[in-house]
RODO-2510 file (C-alpha; in nm, 4 decimals, decimal comma):
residues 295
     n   res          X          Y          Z
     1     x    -2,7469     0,7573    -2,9255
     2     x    -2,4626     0,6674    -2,7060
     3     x    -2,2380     0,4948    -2,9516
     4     x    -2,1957     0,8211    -3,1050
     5     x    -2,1714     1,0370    -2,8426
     6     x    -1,7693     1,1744    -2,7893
     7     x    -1,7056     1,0115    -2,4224
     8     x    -1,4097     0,7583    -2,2595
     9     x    -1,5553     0,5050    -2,0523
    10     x    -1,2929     0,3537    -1,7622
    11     x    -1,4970     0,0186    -1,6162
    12     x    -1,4489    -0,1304    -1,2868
    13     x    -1,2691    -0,4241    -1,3943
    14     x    -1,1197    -0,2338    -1,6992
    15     x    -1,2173    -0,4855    -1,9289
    16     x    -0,8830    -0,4668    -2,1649
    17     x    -0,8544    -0,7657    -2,4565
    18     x    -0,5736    -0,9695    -2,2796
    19     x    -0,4679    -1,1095    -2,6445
    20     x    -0,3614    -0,7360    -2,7471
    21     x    -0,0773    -0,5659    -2,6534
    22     x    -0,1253    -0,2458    -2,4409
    23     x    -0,0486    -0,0698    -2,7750
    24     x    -0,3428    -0,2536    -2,9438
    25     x    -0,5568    -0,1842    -2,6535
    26     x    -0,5159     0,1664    -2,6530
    27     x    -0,5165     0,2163    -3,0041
    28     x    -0,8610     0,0261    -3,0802
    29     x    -1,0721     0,3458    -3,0643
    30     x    -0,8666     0,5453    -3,2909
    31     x    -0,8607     0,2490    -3,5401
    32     x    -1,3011     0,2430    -3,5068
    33     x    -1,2617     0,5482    -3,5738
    34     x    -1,0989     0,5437    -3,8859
    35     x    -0,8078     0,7593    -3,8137
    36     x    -0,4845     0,7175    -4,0059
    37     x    -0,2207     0,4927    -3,8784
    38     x     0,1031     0,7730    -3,8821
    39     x    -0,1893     0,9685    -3,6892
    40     x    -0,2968     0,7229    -3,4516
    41     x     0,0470     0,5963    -3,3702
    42     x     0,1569     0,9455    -3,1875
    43     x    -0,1687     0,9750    -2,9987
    44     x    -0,1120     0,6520    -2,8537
    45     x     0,1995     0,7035    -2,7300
    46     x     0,0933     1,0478    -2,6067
    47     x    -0,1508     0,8512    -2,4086
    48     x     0,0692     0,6530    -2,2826
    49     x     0,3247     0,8755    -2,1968
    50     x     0,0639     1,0509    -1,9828
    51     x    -0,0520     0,7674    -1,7504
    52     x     0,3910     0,6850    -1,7127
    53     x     0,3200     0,3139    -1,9627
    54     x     0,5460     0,4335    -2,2957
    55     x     0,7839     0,1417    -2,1828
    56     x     0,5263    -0,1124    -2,1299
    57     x     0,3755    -0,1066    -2,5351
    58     x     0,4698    -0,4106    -2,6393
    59     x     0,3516    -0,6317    -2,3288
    60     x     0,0629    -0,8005    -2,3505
    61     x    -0,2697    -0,7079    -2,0906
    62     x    -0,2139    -1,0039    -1,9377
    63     x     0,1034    -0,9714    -1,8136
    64     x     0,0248    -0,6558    -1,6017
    65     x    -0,0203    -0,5931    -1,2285
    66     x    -0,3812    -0,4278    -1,1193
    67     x    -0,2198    -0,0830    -1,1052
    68     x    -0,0631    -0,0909    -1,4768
    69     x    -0,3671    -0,2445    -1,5834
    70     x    -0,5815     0,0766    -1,4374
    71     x    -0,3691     0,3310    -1,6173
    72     x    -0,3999     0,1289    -1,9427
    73     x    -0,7504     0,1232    -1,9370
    74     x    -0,7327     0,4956    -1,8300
    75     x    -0,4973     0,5693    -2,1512
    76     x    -0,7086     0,3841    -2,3469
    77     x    -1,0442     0,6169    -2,2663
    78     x    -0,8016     0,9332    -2,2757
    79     x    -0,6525     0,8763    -2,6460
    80     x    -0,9921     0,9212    -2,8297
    81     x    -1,0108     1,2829    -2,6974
    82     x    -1,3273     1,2669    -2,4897
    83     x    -1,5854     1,5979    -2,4141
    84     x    -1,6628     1,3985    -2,0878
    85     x    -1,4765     1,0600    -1,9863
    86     x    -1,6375     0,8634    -1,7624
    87     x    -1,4923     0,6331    -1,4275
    88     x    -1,6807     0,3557    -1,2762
    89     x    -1,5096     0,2550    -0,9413
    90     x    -1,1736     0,2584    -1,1377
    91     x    -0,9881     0,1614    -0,7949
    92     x    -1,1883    -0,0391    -0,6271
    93     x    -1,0095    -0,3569    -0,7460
    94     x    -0,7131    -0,1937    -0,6174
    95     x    -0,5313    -0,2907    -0,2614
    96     x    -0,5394    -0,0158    -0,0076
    97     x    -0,1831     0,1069    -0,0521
    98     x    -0,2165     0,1151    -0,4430
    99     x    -0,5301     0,3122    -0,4112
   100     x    -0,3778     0,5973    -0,2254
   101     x    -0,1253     0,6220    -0,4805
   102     x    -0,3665     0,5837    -0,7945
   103     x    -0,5613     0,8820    -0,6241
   104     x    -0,2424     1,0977    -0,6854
   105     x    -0,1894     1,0028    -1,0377
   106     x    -0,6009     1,0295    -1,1382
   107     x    -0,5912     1,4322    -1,0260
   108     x    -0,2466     1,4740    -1,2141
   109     x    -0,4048     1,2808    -1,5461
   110     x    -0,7056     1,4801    -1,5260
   111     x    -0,5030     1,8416    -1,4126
   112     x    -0,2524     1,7515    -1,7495
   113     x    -0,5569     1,6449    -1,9592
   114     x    -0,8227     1,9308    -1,9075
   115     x    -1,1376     1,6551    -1,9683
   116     x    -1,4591     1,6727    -1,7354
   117     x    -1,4701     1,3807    -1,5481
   118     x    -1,7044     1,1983    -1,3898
   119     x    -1,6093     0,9649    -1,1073
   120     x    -1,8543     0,7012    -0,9437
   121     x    -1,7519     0,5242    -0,6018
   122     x    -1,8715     0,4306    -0,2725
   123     x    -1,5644     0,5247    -0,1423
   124     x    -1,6155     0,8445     0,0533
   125     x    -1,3023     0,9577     0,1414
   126     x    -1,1581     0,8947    -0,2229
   127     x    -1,5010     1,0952    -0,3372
   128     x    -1,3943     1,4035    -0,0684
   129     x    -1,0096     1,3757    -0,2113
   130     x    -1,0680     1,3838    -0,5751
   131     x    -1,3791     1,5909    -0,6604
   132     x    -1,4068     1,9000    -0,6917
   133     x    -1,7860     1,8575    -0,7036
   134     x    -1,9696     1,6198    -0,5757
   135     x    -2,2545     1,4578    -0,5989
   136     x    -2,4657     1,2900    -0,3184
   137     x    -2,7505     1,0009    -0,4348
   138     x    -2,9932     0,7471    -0,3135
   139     x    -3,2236     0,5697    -0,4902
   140     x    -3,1230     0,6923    -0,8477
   141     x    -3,1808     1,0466    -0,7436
   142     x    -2,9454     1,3522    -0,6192
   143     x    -2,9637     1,4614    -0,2954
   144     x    -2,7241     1,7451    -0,2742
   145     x    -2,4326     1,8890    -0,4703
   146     x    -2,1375     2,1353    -0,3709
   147     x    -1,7504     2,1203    -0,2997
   148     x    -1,6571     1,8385    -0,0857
   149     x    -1,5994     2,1035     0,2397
   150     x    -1,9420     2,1924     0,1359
   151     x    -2,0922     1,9052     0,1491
   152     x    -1,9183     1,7346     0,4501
   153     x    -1,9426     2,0416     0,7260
   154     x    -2,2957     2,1663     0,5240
   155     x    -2,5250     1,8925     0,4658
   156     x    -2,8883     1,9063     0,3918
   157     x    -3,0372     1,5877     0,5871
   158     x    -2,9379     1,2705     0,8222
   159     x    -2,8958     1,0963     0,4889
   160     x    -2,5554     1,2884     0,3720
   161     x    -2,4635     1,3924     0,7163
   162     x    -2,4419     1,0145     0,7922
   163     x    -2,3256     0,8765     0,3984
   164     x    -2,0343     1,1145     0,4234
   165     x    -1,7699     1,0208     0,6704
   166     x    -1,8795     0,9153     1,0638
   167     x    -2,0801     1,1272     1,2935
   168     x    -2,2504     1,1288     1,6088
   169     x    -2,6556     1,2565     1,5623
   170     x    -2,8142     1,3816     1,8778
   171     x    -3,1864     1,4514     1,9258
   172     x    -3,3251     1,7571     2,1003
   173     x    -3,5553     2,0209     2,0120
   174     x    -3,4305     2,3876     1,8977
   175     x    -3,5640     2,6778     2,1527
   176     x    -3,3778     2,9630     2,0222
   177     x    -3,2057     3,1505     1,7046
   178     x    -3,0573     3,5038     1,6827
   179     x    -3,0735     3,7127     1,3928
   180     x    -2,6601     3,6221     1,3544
   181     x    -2,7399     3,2418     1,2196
   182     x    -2,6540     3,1119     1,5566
   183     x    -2,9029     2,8742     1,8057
   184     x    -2,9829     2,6887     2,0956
   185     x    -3,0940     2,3268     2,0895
   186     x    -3,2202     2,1528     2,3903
   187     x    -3,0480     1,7527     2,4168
   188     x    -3,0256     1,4847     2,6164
   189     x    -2,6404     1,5909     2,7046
   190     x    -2,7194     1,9629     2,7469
   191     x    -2,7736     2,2524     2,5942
   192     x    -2,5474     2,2931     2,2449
   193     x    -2,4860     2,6147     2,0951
   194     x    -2,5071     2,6152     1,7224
   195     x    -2,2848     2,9063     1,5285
   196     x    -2,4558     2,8394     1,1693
   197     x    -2,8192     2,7134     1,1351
   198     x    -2,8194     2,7291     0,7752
   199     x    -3,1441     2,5526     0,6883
   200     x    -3,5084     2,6761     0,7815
   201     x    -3,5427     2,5259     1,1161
   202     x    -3,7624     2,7138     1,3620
   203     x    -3,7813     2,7052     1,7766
   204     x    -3,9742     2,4051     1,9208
   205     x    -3,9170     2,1726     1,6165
   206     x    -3,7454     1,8578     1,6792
   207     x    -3,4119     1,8418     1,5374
   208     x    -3,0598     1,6636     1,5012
   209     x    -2,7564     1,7530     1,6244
   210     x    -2,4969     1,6072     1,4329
   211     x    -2,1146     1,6372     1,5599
   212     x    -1,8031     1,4819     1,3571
   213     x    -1,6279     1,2693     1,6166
   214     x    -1,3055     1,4517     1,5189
   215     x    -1,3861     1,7209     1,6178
   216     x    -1,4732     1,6404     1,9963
   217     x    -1,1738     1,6803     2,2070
   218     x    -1,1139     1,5144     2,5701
   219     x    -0,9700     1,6478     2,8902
   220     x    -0,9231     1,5416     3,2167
   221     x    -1,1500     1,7068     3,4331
   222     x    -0,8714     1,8594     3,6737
   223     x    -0,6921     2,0483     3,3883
   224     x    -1,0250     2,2299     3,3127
   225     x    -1,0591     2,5730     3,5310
   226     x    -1,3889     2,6425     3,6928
   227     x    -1,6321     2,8260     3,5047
   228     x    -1,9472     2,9385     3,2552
   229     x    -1,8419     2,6492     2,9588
   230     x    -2,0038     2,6396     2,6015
   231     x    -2,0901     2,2937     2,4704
   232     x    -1,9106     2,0947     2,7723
   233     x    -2,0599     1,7579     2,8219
   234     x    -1,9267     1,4823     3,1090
   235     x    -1,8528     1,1877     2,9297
   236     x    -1,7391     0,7958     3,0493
   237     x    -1,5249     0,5858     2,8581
   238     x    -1,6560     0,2905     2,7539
   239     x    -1,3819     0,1409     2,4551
   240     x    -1,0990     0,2412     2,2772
   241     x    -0,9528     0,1185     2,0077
   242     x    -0,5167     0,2690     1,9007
   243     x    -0,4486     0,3356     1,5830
   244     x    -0,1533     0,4444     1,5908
   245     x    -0,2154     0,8013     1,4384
   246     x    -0,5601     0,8169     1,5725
   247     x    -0,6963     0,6544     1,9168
   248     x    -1,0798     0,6014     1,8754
   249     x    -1,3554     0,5633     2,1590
   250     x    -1,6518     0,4888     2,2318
   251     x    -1,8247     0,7363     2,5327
   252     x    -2,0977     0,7882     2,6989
   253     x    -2,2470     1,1351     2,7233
   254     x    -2,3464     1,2445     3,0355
   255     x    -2,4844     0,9178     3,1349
   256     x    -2,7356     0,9050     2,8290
   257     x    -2,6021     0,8992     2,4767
   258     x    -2,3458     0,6857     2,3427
   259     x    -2,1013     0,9215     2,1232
   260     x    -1,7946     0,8231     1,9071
   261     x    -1,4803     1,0201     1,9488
   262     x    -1,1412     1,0291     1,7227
   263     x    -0,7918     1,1803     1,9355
   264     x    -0,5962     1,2973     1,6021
   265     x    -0,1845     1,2240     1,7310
   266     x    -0,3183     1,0861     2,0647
   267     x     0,0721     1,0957     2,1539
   268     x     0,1785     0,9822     2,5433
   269     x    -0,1743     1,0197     2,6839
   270     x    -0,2838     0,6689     2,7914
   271     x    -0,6688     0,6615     2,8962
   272     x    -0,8527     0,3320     2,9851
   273     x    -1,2075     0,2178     2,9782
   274     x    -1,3759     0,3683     3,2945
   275     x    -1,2299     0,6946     3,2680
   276     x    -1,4473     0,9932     3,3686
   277     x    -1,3781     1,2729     3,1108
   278     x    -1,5000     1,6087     3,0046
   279     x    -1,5607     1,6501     2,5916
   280     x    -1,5842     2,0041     2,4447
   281     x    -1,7540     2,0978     2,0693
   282     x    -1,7667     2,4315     1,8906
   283     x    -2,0378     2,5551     1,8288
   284     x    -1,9055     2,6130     1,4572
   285     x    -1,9017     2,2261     1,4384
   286     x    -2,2286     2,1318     1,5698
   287     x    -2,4730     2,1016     1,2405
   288     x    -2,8238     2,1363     1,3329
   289     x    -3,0541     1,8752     1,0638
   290     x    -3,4254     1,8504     1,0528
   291     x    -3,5683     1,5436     1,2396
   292     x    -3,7112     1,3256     0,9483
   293     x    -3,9732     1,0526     0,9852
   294     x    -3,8795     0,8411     0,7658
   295     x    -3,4455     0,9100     0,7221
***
């Protein structure tokens, strides 16, 4: 039964007994379980000395921010010694800044403590920072596992492709492989050149190109020399939106499909809705997905 099974359980909204002191909080497993008090007093502290709270023993819940509150709740699943401890959303009551930081500290806690973790969040980027598997699911069931690079430039359907980060999909039809994993698709913005077709696709079925809007780049037509191009598109601008260390638009694709685009460092070079530009892809970063009836 679960009661008796060996795991640490971090909730959402970490659900520590604000009448305790963050000692008594983290020591309330060790006393269920019967351990002796000399005993139970150093794990504690070890505990707490691992999520940085030693100083903070005698406060009461209460009286912490978010943040401290996290790592108590953390220290509290860590001191019983689990086989597996177990994170629901931990930071997702966190602000954005805090977040980023908590990220850091979760992969030291779990580098210094050596416990299988399992981490549950909607949060894809803090799901491709901190795993080092990962799990896809919809509707109760798993869709596809691997390393986060696995899973982002590999996926198996629309579903992931589209659940994990942003991407532009693109319908056309595939009319060629070679024995090398590479392929031609026919679209609606050319013909794209494909460097990996990884998954059983074969010529004349309908497919999806899906390309990661970082990594389109942009160039004004009159730096670009004359020439055979691979994966060269026109494209118009039709919004942009500075972000300081990103500039993100919104094009359209040789007069027919409306594409998202993200400029990493986008620097001095000021463009303007209206702009006529060329976009380029490798063909290592176009993914080629089965068209689905139902995605």
């Amino acid at each position: 039964p679960p009661h008796r099974r060996n795991t640490g359980m971090v909730f959402q909204n970490y659900a520590l007994w604000p009448h305790m002191t963050v000692y008594q909080n983290v020591e309330y497993g060790l006393s269920v379980r019967k351990i002796p008090r000399d005993q139970r007093r150093k794990m504690v502290f070890e505990a707490l000395q691992i999520v940085h709270m030693v100083e903070y023993a005698d406060r009461n819940a209460n009286q912490l921010s978010g943040g401290q509150q996290q790592r108590i709740a953390l220290a509290r699943a860590l001191v019983i010694r689990p086989d597996v401890l177990l994170l629901d959303e931990p930071l997702s009551n966190l602000d954005a800044k805090l977040r980023l930081e908590m990220r850091g500290e979760l992969k030291r806690i779990h580098s210094e403590s050596n416990v299988t973790t399992i981490y549950v969040t909607h949060d894809q980027k803090e799901a491709l920072s901190m795993a080092e598997r990962l799990a896809v699911m919809r509707d109760g069931r798993i869709i596809q596992v691997g390393t986060p690079r696995e899973v982002y430039t590999r996926p198996i359907n629309r579903f992931v492709a589209d659940f994990i980060g942003e991407t532009n999909f693109i319908p056309g039809e595939l009319i060629g492989r070679d024995r090398t994993g590479g392929a031609v698709a026919e679209t609606p913005i050319g013909r794209l050149q494909i460097s990996d077709l990884y998954l059983e696709i074969n010529p004349g079925e309908k497919v999806l190109c899906s390309i990661r809007p970082e990594s389109i780049t942009l160039y004004d037509p009159k730096s670009l020399q004359m020439g055979d191009s691979i994966n060269r598109f026109p494209v118009k601008v039709l919004s942009l939106t500075y972000l300081g260390e990103v500039e993100e638009y919104e094009v359209l694709a040789a007069g027919k499909q409306k594409m998202k685009v993200i400029v990493h460092n986008p620097g001095g070079v000021e463009r303007k809705p209206g702009d006529e530009l060329v976009a380029e892809v490798s063909p290592l970063d176009v993914v080629l997905l089965p068209m689905e009836e139902n995605p």
